[in-house]
Every structure is written in structure tokens, then in C-alpha cells.
C-alpha positions in Angstrom: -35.1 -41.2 2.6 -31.9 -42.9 4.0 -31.1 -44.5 0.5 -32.2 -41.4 -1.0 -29.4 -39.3 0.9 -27.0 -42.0 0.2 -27.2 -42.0 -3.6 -26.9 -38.2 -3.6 -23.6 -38.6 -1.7 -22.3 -41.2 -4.1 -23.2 -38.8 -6.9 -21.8 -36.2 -5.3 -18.4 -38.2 -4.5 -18.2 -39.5 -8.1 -19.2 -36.2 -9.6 -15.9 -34.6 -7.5 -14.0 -37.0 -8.7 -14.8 -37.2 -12.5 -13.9 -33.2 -12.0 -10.6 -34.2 -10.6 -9.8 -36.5 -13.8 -10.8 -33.9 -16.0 -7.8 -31.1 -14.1 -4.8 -31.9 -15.2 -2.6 -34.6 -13.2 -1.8 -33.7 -10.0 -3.2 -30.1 -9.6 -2.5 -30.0 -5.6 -0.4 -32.5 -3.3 -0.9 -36.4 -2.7 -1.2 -38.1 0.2 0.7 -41.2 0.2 -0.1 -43.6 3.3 2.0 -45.8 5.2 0.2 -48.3 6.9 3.0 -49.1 9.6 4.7 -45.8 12.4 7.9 -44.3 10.9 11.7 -45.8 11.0 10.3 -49.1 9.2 11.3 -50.3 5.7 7.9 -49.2 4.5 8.2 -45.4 5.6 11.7 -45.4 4.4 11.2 -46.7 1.0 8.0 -44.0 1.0 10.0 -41.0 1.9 12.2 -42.0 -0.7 9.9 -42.4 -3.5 7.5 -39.3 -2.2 10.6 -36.6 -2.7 11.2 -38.0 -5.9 7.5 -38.0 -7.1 7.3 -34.8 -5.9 10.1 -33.3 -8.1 9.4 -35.0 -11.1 5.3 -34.4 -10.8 5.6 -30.6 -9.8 3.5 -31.3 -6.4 4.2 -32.5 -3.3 3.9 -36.4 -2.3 3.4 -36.3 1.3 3.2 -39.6 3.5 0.9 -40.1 6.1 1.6 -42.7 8.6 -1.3 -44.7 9.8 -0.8 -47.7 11.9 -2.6 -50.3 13.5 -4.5 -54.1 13.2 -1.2 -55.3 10.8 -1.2 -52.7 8.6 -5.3 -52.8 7.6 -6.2 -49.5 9.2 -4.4 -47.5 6.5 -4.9 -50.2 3.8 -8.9 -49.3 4.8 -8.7 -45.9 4.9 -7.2 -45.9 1.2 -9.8 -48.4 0.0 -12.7 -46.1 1.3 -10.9 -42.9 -0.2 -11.8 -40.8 -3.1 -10.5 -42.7 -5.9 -8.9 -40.0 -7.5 -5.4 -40.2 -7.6 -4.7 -37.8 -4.4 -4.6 -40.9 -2.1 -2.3 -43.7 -2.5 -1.1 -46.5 -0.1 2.5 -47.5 -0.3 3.0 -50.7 1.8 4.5 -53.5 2.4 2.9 -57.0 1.3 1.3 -57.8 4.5 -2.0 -56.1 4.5 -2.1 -56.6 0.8 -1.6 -60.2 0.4 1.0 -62.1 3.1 -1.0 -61.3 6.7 -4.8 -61.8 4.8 -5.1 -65.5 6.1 -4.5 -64.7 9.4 -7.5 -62.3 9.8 -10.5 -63.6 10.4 -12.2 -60.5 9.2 -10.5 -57.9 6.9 -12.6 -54.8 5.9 -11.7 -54.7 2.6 -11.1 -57.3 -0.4 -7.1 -56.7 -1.3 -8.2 -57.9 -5.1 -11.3 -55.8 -5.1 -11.0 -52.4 -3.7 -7.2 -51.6 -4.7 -6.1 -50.4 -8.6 -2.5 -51.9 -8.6 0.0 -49.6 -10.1 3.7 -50.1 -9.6 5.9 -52.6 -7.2 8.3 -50.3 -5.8 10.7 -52.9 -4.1 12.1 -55.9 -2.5 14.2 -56.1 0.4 16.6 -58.5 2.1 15.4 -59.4 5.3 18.2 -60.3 8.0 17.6 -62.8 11.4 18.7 -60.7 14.0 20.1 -61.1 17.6 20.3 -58.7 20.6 24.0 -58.4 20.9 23.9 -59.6 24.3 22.2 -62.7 23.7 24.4 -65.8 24.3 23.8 -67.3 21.3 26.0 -66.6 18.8 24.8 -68.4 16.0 21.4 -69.7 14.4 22.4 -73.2 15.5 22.9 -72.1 19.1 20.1 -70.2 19.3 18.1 -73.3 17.9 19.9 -75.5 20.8 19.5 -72.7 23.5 15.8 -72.9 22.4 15.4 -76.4 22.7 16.9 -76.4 26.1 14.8 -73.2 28.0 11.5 -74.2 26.0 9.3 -70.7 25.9 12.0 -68.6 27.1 13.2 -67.0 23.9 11.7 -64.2 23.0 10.7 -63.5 19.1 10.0 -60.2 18.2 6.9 -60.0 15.6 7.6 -56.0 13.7 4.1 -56.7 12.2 1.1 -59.2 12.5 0.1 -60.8 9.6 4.1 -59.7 8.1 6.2 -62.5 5.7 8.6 -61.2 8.9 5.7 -62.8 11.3 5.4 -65.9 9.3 8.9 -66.3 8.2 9.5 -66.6 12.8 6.6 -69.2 12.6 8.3 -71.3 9.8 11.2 -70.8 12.2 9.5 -72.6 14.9 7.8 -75.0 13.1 11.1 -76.3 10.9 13.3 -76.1 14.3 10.8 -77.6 16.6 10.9 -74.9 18.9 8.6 -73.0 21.4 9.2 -69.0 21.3 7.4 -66.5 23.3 6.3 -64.4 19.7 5.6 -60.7 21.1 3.8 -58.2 18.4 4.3 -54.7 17.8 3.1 -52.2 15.1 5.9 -52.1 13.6 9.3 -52.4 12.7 10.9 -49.0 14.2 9.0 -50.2 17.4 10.4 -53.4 17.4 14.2 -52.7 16.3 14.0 -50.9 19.4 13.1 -53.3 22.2 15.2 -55.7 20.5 18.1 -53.0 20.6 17.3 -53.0 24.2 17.2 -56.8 25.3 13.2 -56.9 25.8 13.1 -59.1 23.0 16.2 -61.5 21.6 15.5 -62.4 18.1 13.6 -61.1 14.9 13.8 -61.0 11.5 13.7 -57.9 10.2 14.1 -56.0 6.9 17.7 -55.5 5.9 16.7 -51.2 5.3 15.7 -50.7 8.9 18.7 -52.6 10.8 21.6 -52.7 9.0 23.2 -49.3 10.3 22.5 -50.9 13.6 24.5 -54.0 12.4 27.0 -52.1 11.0 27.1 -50.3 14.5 27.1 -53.6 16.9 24.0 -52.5 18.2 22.3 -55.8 16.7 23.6 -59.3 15.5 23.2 -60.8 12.0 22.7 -64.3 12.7 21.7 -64.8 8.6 19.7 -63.6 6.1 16.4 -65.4 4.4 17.4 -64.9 0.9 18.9 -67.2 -1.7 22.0 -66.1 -1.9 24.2 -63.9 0.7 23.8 -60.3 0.9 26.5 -58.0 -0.9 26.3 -56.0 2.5 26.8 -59.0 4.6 29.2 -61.4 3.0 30.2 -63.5 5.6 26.8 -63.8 7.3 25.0 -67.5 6.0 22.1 -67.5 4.4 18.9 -69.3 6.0 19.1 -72.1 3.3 23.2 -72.9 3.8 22.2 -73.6 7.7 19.3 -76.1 6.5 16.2 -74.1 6.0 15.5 -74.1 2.1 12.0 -72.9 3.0 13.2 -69.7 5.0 14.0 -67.8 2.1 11.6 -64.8 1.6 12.0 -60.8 -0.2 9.3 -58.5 1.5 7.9 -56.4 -1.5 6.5 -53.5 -1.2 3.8 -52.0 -3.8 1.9 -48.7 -4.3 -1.9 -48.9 -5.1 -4.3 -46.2 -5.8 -8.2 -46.9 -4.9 -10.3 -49.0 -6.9 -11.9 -47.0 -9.9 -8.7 -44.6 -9.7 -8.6 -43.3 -13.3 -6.8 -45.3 -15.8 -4.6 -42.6 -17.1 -3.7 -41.8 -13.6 -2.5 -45.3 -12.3 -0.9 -45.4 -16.5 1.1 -41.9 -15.5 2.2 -42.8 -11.9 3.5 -46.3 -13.4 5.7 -44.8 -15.5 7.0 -42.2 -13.3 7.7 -44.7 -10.6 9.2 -46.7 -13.3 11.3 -43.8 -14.3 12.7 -43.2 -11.1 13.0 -47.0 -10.4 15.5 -47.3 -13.0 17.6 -43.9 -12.3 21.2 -44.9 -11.5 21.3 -42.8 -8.4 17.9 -44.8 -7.1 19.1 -47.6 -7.7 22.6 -46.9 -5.8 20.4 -45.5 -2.3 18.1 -48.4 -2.4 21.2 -50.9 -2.8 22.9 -48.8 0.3 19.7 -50.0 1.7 19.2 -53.8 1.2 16.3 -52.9 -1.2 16.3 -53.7 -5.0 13.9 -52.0 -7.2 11.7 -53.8 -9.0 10.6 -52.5 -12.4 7.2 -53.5 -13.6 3.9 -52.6 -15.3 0.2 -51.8 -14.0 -0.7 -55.8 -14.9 2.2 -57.1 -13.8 2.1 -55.7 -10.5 -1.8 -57.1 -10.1 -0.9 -60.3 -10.6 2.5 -60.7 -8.3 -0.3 -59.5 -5.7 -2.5 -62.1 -6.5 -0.6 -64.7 -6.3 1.2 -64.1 -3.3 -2.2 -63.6 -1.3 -2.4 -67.4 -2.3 1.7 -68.5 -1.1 0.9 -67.0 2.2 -2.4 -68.6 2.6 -0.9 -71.9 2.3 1.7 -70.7 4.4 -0.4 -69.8 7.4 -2.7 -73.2 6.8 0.9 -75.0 7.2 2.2 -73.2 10.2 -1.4 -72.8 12.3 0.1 -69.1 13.2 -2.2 -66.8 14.6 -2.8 -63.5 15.4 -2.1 -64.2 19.2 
């Protein structure tokens, strides 16, 4: 009887949405969720993208933030939805490929259950400092670390984040014991460090650089290849000696599994569109963020292989979810 009642409800959830496909695309709003609390790259870039879906789509694109567990309780919750276009999860690489290693159970399969359809971004990511931290540089804040061993305190805006591994490649290529402390987010995060309960973090160049701009945080360096345009005179990780420590969170919208084709096709190219619309392009650079322009296969594969970098990454470092 049990297996009887449970194919009927799979009939009946396919049925509703083969009638969805068949209505023209959308016909009512879309939920967009963000797997992380609000004031983070991630909810930024969402916003960003959800007001201009919504004008050029004629419905609204509303995000809903869901955090928790790294970012997997939204990524769940979208893999388990009705896979017919009304439900999207726009998020940052960690609970679709960086943060996968580290879990030793993740409720879904990132390769499986998700229909890639657009990469929306990259972003600079900045080592920051509490302002009132002594250190005033990445080498004294290596040599301060060396000398109180445990005492530094290293916030982590996400388990399982390239921001969380980036601090354990950190520790590992410095030789250097930091207290890591979590949190479920960046806004979270930004905000003790803002306050002195943590000293360091490295952080996505969207979500603190008013606050660097403002002196109410440090840039010690940034983790990309070459200097930011918004932070000329800070080094980069690679001039101080870490050619390793460069790394551009991406972030990427999905759809669920079995989403129909012409769906994830349409939503590509509107993304696309909007991707590549000067005035996009200009708020995102305001940001730290660069667009990233791509199709529906592309985007699949830069997924799949970075769920393979970051593996090796975590094997390397031994980081864990503690």
C-alpha cells in the first residue's frame, strides 16, 4: 500500500509539473534560494540578478534565504523541489562543489540532482584584519602567530567555503596554529570581525569593501593573481610568497534535476543577457565581482571539476568541519 501511495504521489508531482512546462515561461513568481543569511556576497549578487530577472521575464524573482550545515540546507531543499523552473538555488561554490569533501554525509549528489544553467560570477576575495589588531601586515600577523600559538582568532563565514579552506592553506603554508571559529555566513562573520571577536578572515571583496573603504576593516591582501583595481596598493597573496593562495569564489544558479530543457535554455540566455549589459557589468565591478558569461554545458563542467580541486584541497590540508 505504502509503495502504492508513493507512486501516485510521484505521478501526481510529475503530472503538475509536465502542466507547468506546457504554461508559458514563467506564469507566476520564482523563488530563488540563497543558501547562506542576508549581507553576504551570495544574497547580494542574488538581489541583483532577481530585480533584473524579474523585469526582463515579466514576474517576480524573489530570494529566499535559507541557511544552515555550510550552505546544504537550501542546496537540499532545491534538489527535493518541483523541478519546474519556479525554484532555483543561486549560491556560492561551497555546497556545490568546494565544502563537499569535508562532509562526511551530504544529502544530495551536487552532479546528480542539480540541472546547471548559468555561472553568474566571480569575486575577489580580500584577507582581512580587525582594525585594531596589532598586526599590520600579513607578515606580522604570520610572526604574531608564530609567537602566541592558538591565540589568533580566524573567522570561517562558511564551512565547507574556498574562504574556509583558503584560512587552512593559510595555516598549513605559514605553519601556524589559529583558533578557526565558524559562522553561517558571511554578514554574520563581517560582523564579529568588525567588532574584535575575531581578528582575521578572508572574505569576499562584495561584502567588505565599503567597510574597507570606511576603516572599519583592514585589507591585509587579496587572494587573486593580480591586485585588485579597487585596492591598488594592497599585495596580492602570491607577491607575499603564497602562489597557492590565489582563489575567485564563483557563484552559479542551478535549477532541479529534470528542470525542463527549454527552461534552463531560456534562463541561460536571460542571465546571459543581463550578464553582459554595460550597466551590470559596471555595479558588479563597483562590487569586486566580474561576471562570468557562459553556456548551460559550460557551466556543468566548471562545477565538476572544481568539486575535484577542492577535494584534493581538503585531502592536502586535513581541514575539517570542527
Amino acid at each position: 500500500m505504502n509503495s502504492l501511495v508513493r507512486i501516485i504521489l510521484i505521478a501526481a508531482v510529475w503530472a503538475a509539473a509536465s502542466l507547468a512546462a506546457a504554461q508559458p515561461y514563467p506564469s507566476r513568481s520564482v523563488k530563488i534560494v540563497v543558501p547562506f543569511p542576508p549581507g553576504g556576497t551570495n544574497d547580494i549578487l542574488a538581489r541583483i540578478m532577481g530585480e533584473r530577472l524579474g523585469r526582463v521575464m515579466g514576474q517576480s524573482f524573489v530570494v529566499e534565504n535559507r541557511a544552515g550545515a555550510g550552505g546544504t540546507i537550501g542546496a537540499d531543499a532545491v534538489a527535493k523541489a518541483l523541478p519546474d523552473g519556479y525554484t532555483l538555488f543561486l549560491s556560492s561554490s561551497a555546497p556545490l562543489a568546494v565544502g563537499l569533501a569535508l562532509f562526511p554525509k551530504v544529502p544530495y549528489d551536487a552532479a546528480r540532482d542539480f540541472a546547471p544553467v548559468a555561472m553568474i560570477a566571480d569575486a575577489t576575495v580580500a584577507f582581512v584584519a580587525y582594525p585594531g589588531f596589532k598586526p599590520q601586515t600579513v607578515q606580522e600577523v604570520i610572526a604574531h602567530g608564530k609567537a602566541n600559538p592558538g591565540s589568533m582568532r580566524g573567522a570561517i563565514p562558511t564551512i565547507g567555503s574556498m574562504h574556509h579552506l583558503l584560512m587552512e592553506l593559510f595555516r598549513v603554508r605559514a605553519d601556524l596554529k589559529i583558533n578557526m571559529i565558524p559562522y553561517k555566513g558571511t554578514g554574520p562573520a563581517i560582523v564579529d570581525l568588525m567588532a574584535g571577536h575575531v581578528d582575521i578572515d578572508f572574505e569576499n571583496m562584495p561584502a567588505v569593501i565599503p567597510y574597507i573603504r570606511s576603516g572599519r576593516l583592514r585589507a591585509l591582501a587579496v587572494a587573486s593573481d593580480k591586485r585588485s583595481a579597487l585596492l591598488p596598493d594592497v599585495p596580492t597573496m602570491k607577491e607575499l610568497g603564497f602562489p597557492d593562495l590565489v582563489a575567485s569564489p564563483w557563484f552559479a544558479l542551478v535549477a532541479p534535476a529534470g528542470t525542463p530543457r527549454d527552461i534552463v535554455t531560456r534562463l541561460n540566455e536571460e542571465v546571459n543577457r543581463i550578464l553582459r549589459n554595460p550597466e551590470t557589468v559596471d555595479i558588479f565591478a563597483k562590487q569586486g565581482a566580474d561576471p562570468i558569461v557562459i553556456s548551460v554545458e559550460a557551466t556543468g563542467t566548471l562545477i565538476r571539476s572544481e568539486i575535484e580541486k577542492w577535494a584534493k584541497v581538503v585531502k592536502e590540508t586535513g581541514a575539517k568541519l570542527e
